[in-house]
PyMOL commands that place a pseudoatom at each C-alpha (Angstrom):
pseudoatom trace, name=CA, resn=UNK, resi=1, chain=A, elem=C, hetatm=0, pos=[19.943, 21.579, -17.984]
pseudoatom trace, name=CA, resn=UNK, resi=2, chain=A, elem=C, hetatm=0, pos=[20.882, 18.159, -16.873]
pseudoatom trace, name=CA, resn=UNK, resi=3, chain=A, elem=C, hetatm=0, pos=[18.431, 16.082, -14.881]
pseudoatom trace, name=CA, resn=UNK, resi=4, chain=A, elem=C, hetatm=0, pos=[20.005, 14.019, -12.436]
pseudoatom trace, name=CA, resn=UNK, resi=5, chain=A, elem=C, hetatm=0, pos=[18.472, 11.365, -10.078]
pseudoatom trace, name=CA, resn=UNK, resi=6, chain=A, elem=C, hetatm=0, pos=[19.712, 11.036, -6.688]
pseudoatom trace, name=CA, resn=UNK, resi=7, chain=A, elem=C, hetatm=0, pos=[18.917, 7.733, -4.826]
pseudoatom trace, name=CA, resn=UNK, resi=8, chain=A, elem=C, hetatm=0, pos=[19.597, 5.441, -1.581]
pseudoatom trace, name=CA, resn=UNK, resi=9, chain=A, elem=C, hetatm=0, pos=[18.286, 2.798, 0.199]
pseudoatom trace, name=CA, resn=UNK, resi=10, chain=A, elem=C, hetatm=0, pos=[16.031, 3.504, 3.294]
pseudoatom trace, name=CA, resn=UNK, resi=11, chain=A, elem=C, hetatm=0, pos=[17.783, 5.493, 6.117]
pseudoatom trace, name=CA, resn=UNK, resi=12, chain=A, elem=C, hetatm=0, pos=[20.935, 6.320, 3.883]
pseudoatom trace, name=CA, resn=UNK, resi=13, chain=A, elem=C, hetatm=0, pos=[20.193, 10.073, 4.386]
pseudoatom trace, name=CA, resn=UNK, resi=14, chain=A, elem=C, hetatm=0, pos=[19.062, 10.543, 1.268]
pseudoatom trace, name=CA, resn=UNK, resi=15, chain=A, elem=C, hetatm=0, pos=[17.145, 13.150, 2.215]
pseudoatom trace, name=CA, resn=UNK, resi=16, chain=A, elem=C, hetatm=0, pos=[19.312, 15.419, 4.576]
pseudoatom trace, name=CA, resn=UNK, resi=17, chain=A, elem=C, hetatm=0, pos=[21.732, 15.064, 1.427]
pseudoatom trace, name=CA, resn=UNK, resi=18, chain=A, elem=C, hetatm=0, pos=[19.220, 16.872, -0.841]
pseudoatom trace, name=CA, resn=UNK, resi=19, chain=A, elem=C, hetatm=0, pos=[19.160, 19.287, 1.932]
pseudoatom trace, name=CA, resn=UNK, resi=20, chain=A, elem=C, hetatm=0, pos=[22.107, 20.206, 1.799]
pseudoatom trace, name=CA, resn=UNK, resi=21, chain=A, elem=C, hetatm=0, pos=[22.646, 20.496, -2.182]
pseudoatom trace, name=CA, resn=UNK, resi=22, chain=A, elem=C, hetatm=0, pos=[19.156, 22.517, -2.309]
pseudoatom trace, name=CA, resn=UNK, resi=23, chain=A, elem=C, hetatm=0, pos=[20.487, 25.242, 0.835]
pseudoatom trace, name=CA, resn=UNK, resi=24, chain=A, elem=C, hetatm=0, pos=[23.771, 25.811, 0.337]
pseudoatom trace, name=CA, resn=UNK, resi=25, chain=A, elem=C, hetatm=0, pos=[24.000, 25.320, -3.603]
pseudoatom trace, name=CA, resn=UNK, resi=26, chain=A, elem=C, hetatm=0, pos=[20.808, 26.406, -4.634]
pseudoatom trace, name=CA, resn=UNK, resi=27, chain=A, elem=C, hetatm=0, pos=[20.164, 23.250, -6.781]
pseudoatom trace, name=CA, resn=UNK, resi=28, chain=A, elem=C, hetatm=0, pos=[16.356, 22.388, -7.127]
pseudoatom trace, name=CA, resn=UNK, resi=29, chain=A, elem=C, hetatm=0, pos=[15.366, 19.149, -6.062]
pseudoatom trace, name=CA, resn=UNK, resi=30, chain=A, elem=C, hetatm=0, pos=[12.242, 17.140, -7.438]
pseudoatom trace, name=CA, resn=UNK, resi=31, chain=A, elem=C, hetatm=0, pos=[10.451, 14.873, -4.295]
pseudoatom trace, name=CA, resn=UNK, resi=32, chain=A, elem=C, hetatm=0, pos=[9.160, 11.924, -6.515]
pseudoatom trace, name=CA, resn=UNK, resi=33, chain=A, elem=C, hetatm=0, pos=[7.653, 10.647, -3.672]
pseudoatom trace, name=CA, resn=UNK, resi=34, chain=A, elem=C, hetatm=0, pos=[5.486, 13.721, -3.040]
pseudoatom trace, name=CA, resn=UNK, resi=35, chain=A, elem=C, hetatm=0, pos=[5.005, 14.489, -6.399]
pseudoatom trace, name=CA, resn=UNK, resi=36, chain=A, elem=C, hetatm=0, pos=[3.798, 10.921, -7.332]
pseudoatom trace, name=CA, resn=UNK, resi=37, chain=A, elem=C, hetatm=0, pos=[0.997, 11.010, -4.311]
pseudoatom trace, name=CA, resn=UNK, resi=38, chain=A, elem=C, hetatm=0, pos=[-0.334, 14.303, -5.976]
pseudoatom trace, name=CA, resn=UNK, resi=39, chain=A, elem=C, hetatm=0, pos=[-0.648, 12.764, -9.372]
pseudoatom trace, name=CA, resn=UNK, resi=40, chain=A, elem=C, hetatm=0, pos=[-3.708, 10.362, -8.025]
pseudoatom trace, name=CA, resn=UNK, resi=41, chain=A, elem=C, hetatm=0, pos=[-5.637, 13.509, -8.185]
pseudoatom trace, name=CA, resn=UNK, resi=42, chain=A, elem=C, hetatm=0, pos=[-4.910, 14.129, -12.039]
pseudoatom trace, name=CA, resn=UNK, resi=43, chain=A, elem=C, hetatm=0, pos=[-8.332, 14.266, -13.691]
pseudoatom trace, name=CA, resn=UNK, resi=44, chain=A, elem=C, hetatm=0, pos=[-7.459, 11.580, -16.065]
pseudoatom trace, name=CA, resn=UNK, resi=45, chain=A, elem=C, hetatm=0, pos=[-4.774, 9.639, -14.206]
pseudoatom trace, name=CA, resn=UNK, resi=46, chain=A, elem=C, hetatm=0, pos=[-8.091, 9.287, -11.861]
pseudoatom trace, name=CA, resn=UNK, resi=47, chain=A, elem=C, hetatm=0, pos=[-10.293, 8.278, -14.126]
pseudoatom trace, name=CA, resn=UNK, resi=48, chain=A, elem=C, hetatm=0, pos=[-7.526, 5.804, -15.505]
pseudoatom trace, name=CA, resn=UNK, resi=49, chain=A, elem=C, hetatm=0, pos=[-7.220, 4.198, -12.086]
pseudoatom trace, name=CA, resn=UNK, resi=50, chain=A, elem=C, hetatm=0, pos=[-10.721, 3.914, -11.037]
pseudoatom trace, name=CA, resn=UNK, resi=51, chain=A, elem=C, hetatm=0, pos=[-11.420, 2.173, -14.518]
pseudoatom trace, name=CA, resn=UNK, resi=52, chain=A, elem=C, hetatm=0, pos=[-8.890, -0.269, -13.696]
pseudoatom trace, name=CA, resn=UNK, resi=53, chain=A, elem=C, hetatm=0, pos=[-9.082, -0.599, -9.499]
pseudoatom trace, name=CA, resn=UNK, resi=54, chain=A, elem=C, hetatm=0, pos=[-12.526, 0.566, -9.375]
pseudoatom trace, name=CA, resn=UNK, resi=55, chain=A, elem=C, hetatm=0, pos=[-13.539, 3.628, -7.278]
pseudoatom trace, name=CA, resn=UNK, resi=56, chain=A, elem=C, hetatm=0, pos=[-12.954, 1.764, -3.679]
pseudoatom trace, name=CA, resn=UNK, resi=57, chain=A, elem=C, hetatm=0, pos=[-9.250, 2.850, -4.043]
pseudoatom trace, name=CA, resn=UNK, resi=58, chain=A, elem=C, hetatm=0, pos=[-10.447, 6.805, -3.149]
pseudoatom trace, name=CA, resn=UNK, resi=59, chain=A, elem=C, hetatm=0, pos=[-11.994, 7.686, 0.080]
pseudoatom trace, name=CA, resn=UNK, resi=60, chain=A, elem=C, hetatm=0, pos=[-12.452, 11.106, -0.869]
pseudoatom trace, name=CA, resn=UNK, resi=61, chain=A, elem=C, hetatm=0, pos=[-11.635, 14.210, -3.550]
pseudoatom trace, name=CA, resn=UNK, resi=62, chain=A, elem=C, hetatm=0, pos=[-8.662, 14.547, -1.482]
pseudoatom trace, name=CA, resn=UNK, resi=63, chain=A, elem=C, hetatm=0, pos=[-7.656, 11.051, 0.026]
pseudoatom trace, name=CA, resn=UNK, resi=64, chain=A, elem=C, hetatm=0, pos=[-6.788, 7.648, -1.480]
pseudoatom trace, name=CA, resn=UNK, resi=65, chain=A, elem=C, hetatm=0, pos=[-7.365, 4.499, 0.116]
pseudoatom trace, name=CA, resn=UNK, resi=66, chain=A, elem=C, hetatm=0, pos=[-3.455, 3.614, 0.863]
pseudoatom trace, name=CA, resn=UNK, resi=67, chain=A, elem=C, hetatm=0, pos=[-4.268, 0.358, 2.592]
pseudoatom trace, name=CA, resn=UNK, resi=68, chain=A, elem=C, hetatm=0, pos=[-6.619, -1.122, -0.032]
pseudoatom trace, name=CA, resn=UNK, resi=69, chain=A, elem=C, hetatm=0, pos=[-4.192, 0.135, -2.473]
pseudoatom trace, name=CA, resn=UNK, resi=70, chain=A, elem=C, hetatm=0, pos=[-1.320, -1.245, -0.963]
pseudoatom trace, name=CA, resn=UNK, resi=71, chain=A, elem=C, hetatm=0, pos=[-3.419, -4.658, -0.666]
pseudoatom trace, name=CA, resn=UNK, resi=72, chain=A, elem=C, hetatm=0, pos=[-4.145, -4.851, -4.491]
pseudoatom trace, name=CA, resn=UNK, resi=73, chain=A, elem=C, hetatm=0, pos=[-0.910, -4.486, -5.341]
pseudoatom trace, name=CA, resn=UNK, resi=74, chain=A, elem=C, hetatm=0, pos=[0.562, -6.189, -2.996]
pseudoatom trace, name=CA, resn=UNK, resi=75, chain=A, elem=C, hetatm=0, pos=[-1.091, -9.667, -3.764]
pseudoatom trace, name=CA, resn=UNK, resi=76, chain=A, elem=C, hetatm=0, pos=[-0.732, -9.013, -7.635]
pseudoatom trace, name=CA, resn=UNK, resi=77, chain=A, elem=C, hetatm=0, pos=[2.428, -8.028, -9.305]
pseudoatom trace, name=CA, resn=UNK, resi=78, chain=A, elem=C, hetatm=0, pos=[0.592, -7.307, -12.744]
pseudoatom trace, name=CA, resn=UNK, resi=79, chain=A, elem=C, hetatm=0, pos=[-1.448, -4.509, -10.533]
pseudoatom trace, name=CA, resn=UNK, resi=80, chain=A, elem=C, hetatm=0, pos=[1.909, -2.993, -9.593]
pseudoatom trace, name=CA, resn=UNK, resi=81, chain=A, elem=C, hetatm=0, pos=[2.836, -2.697, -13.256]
pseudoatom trace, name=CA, resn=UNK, resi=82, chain=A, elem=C, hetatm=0, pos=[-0.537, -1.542, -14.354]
pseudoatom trace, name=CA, resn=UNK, resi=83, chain=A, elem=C, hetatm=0, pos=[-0.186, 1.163, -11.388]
pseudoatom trace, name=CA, resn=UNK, resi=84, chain=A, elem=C, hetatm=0, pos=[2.939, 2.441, -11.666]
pseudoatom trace, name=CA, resn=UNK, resi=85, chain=A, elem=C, hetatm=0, pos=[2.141, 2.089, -15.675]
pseudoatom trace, name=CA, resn=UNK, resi=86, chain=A, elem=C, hetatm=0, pos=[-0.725, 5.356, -15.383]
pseudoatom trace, name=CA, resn=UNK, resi=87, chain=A, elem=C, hetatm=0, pos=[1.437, 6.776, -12.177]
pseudoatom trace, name=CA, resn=UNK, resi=88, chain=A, elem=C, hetatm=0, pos=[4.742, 7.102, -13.750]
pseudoatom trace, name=CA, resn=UNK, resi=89, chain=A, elem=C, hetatm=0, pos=[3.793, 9.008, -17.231]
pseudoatom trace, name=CA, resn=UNK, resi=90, chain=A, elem=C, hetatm=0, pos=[1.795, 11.676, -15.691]
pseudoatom trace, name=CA, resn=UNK, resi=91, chain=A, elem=C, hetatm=0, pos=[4.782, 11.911, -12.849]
pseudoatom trace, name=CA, resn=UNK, resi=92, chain=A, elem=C, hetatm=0, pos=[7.018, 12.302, -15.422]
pseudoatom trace, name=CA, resn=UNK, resi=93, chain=A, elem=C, hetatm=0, pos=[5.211, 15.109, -17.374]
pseudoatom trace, name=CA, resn=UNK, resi=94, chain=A, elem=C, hetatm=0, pos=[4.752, 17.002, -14.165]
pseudoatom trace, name=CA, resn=UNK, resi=95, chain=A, elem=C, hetatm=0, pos=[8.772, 16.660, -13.470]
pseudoatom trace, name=CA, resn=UNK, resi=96, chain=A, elem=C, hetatm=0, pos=[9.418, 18.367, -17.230]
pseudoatom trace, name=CA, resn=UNK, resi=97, chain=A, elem=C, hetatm=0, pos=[7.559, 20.928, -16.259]
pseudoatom trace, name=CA, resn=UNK, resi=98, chain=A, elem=C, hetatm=0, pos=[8.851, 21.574, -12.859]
pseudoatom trace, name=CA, resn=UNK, resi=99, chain=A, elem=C, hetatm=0, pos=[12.292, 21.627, -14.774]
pseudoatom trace, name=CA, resn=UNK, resi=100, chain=A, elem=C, hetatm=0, pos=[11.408, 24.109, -17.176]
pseudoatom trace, name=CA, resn=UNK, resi=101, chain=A, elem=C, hetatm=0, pos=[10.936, 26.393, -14.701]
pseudoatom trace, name=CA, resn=UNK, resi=102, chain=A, elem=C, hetatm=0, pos=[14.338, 25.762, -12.925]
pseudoatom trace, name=CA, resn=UNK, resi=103, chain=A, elem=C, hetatm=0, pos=[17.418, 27.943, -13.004]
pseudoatom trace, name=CA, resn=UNK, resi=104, chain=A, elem=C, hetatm=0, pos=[20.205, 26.120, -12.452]
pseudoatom trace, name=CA, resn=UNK, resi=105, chain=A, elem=C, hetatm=0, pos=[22.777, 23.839, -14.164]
pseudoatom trace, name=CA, resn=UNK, resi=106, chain=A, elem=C, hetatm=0, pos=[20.647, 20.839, -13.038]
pseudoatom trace, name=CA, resn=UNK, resi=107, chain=A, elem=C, hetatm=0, pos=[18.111, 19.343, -11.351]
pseudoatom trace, name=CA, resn=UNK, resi=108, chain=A, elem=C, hetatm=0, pos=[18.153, 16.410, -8.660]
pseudoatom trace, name=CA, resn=UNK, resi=109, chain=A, elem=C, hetatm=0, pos=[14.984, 14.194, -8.965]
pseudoatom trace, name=CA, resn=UNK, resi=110, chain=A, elem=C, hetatm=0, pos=[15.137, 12.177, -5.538]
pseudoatom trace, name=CA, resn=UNK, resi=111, chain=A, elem=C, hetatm=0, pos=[13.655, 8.569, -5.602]
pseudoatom trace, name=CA, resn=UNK, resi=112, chain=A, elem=C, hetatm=0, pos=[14.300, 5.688, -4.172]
pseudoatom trace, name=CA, resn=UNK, resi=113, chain=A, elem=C, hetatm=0, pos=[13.526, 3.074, -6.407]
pseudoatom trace, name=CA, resn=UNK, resi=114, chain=A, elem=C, hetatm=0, pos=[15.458, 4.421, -9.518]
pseudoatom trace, name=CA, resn=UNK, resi=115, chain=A, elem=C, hetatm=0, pos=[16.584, 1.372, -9.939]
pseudoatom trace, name=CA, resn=UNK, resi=116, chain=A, elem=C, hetatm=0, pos=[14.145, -1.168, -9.153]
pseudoatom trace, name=CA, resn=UNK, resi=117, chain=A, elem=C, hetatm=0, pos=[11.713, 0.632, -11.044]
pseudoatom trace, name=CA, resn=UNK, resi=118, chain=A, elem=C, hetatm=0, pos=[14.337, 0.926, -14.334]
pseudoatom trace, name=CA, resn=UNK, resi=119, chain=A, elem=C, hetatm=0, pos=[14.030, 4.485, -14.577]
pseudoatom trace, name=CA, resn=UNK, resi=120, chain=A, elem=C, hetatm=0, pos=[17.678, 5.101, -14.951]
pseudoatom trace, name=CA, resn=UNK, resi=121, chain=A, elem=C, hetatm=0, pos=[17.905, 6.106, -18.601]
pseudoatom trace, name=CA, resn=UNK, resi=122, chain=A, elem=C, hetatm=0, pos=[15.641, 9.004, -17.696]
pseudoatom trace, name=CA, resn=UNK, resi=123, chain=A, elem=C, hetatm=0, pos=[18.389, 10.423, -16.760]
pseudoatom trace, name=CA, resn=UNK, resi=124, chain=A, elem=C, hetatm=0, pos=[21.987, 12.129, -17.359]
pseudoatom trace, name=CA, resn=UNK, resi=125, chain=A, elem=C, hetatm=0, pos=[23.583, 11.280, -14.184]
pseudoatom trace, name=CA, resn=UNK, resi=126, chain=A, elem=C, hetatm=0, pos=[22.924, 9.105, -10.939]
pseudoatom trace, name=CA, resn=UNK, resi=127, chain=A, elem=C, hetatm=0, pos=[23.843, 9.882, -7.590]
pseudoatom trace, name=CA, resn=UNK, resi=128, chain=A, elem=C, hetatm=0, pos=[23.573, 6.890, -5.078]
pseudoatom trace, name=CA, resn=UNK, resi=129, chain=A, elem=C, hetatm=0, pos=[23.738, 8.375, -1.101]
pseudoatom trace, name=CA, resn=UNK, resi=130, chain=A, elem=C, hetatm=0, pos=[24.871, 5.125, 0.639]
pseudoatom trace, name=CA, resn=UNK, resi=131, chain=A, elem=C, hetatm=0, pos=[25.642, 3.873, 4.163]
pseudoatom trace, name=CA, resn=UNK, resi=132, chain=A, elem=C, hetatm=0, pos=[26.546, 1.000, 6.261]
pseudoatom trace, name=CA, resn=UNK, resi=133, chain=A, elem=C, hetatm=0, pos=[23.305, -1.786, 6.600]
pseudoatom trace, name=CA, resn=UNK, resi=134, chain=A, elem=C, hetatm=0, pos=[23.696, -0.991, 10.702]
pseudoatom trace, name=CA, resn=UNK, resi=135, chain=A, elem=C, hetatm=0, pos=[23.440, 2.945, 10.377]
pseudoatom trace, name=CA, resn=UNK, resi=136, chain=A, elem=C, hetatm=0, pos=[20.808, 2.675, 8.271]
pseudoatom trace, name=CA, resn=UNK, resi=137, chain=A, elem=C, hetatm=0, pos=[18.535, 0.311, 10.276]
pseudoatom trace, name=CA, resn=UNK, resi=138, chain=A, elem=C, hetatm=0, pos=[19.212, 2.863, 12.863]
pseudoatom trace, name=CA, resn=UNK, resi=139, chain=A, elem=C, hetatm=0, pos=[18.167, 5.707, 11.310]
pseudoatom trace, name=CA, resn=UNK, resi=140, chain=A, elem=C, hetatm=0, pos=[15.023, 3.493, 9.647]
pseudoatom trace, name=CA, resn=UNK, resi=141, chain=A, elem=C, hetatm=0, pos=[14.136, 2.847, 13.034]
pseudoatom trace, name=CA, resn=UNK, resi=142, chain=A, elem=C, hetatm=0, pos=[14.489, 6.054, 15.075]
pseudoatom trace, name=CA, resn=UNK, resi=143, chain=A, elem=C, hetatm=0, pos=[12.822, 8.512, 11.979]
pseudoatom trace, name=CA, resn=UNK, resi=144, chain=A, elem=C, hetatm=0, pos=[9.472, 6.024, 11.864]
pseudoatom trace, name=CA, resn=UNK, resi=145, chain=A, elem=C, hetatm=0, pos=[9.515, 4.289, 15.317]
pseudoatom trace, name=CA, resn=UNK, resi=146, chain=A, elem=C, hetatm=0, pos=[9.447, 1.047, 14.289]
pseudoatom trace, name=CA, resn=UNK, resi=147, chain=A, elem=C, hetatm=0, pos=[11.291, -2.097, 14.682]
pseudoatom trace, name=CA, resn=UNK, resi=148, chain=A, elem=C, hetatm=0, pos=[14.194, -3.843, 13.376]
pseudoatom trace, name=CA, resn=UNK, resi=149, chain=A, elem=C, hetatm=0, pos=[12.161, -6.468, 11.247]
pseudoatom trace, name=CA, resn=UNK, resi=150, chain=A, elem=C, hetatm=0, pos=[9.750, -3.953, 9.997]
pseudoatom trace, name=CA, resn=UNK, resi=151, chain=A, elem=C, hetatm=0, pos=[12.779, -1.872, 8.655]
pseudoatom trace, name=CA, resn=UNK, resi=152, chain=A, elem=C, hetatm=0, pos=[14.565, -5.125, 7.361]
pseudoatom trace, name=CA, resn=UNK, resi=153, chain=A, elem=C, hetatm=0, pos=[11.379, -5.921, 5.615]
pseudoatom trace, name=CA, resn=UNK, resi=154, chain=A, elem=C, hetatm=0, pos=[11.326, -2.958, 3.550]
pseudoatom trace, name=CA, resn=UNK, resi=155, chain=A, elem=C, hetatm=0, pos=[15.059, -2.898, 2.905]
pseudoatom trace, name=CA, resn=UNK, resi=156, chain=A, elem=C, hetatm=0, pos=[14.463, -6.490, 1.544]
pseudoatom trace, name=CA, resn=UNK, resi=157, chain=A, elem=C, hetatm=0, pos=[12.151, -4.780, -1.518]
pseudoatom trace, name=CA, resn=UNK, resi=158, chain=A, elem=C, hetatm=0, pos=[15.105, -3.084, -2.545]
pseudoatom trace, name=CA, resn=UNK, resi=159, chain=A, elem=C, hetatm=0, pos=[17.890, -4.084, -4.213]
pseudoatom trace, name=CA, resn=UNK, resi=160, chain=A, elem=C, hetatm=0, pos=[21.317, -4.431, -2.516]
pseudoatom trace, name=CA, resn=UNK, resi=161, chain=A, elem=C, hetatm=0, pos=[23.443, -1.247, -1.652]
pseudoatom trace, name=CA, resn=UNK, resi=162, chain=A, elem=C, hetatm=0, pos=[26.339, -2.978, -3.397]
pseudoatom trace, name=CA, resn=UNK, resi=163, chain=A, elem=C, hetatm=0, pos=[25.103, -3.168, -6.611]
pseudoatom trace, name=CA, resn=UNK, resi=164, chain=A, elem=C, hetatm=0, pos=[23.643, 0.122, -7.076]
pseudoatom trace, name=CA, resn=UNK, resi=165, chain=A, elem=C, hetatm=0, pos=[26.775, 1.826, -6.169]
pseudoatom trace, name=CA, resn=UNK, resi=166, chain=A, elem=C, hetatm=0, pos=[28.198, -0.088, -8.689]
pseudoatom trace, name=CA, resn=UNK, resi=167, chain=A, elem=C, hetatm=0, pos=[26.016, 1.350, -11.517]
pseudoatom trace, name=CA, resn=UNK, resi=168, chain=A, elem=C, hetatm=0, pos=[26.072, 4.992, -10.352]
pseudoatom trace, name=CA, resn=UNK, resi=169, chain=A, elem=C, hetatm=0, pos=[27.650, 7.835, -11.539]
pseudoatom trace, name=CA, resn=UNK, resi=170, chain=A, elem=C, hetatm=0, pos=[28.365, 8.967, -8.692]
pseudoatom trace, name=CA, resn=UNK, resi=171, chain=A, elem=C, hetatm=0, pos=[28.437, 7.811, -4.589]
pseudoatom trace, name=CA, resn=UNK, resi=172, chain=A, elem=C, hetatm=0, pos=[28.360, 9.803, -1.768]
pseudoatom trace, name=CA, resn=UNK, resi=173, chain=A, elem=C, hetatm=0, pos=[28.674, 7.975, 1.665]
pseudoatom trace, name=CA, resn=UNK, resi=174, chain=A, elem=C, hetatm=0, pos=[26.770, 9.133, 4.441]
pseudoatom trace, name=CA, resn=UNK, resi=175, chain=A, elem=C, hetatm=0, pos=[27.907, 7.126, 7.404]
pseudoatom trace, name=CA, resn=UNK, resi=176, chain=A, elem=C, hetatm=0, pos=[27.813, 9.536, 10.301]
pseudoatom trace, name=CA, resn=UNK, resi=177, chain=A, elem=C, hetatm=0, pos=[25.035, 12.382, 11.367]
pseudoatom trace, name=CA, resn=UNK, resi=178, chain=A, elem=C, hetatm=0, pos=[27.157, 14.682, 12.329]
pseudoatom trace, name=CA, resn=UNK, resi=179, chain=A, elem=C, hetatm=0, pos=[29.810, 15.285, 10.076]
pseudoatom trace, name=CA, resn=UNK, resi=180, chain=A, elem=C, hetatm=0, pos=[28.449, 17.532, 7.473]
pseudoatom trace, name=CA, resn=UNK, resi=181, chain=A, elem=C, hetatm=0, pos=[31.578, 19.151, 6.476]
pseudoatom trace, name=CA, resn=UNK, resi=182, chain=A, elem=C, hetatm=0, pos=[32.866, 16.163, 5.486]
pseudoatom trace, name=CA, resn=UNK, resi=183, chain=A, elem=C, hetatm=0, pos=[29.394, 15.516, 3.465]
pseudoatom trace, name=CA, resn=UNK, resi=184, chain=A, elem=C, hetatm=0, pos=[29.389, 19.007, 1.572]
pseudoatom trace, name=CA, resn=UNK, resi=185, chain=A, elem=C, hetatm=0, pos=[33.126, 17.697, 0.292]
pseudoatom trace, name=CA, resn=UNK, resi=186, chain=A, elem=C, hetatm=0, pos=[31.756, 14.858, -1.444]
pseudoatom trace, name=CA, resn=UNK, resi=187, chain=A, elem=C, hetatm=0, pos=[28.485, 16.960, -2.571]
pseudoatom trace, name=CA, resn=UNK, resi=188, chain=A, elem=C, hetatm=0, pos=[31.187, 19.891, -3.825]
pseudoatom trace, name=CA, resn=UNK, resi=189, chain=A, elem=C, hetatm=0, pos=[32.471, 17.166, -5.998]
pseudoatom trace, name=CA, resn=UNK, resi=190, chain=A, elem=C, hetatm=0, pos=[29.574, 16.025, -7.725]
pseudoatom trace, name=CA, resn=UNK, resi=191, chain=A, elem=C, hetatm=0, pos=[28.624, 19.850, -7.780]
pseudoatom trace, name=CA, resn=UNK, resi=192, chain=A, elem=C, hetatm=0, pos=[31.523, 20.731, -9.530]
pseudoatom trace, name=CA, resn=UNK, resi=193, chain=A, elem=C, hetatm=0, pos=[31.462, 17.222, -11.846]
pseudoatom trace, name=CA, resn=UNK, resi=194, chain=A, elem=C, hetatm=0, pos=[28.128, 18.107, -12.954]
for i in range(1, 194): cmd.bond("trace and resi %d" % i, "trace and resi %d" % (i + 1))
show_as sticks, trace
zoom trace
């Protein structure tokens, strides 16, 4: 079974494309983001991060401290590391055993910060969703009601749409909401590629 990452910058439609491949192919698709906010409750990725952060970063059993997280690391790139460092082991065992119990040709893993984060070789194929800068400030905006400079602010932490299209496998461009058929004929393509 191949594992396969599928990424894009914020409001490419990243998402709605892993929609798609999961509904009407039946491919299984791995949210990295969701995944990777369950692992702060691993017993020992727990007790790795409160020996490190102390135990302020966790307001409860259930709840982390996002804000005082997101301060720490913030302010100090070697806290990033050392985060992502404990995060990104266990989130990788978990995905392994996600995929084991998969039935399918492959899996998509969706993240996206594949490449910021170097995680590429992880993987047998890549997958970039991509879109023009002005759709996807729109679709930033509208999906978490915010503003333009909020939205530019995190598209600045990423790293240009240019470039990562370059390195993919694969691109599929995602440029208007309501043209799915045309979508599913780029997705068919990878599908059958794959």
């Amino acid at each position: 079974m191949k594992k396969v990452a599928i990424t894009g910058n914020i409001g490419s439609g990243k998402s709605w494309v892993c929609e798609l491949f999961k509904h009407h192919l039946g491919i299984p698709v791995y949210n990295s983001d969701f995944a990777a906010k369950q692992m702060y409750f691993l017993p020992d990725v727990r007790k790795k991060l409160v020996g490190r952060f102390g135990d302020l970063i966790y307001l409860s059993d259930t709840e982390i401290d996002r804000k005082y997280l997101a301060d720490l690391v913030f302010h100090d790139e070697n806290a990033q590391h050392e985060l992502e460092a404990i995060l990104y082991p266990a989130l990788f065992v978990d995905f392994d055993q996600w995929m084991v119990k998969q039935d399918s040709p492959y899996v998509l893993f969706e993240s996206a910060l594949v490449y910021e984060k170097r995680l590429e070789k992880q993987f047998d194929a890549i997958v970039m969703v991509s879109a023009s800068e002005k759709t996807r400030l729109r679709r930033a905006m509208e999906r978490d009601h915010c503003d333009e400079s909020t939205v530019r602010a995190r598209m600045a932490k990423q790293w240009p749409e240019e470039g990562k299209r370059l390195l993919a496998d694969y691109v599929i461009w995602h440029e208007n909401d309501d043209e799915d058929d045309v979508l599913m004929q780029q997705i068919m393509e990878v599908h059958k590629s794959l």
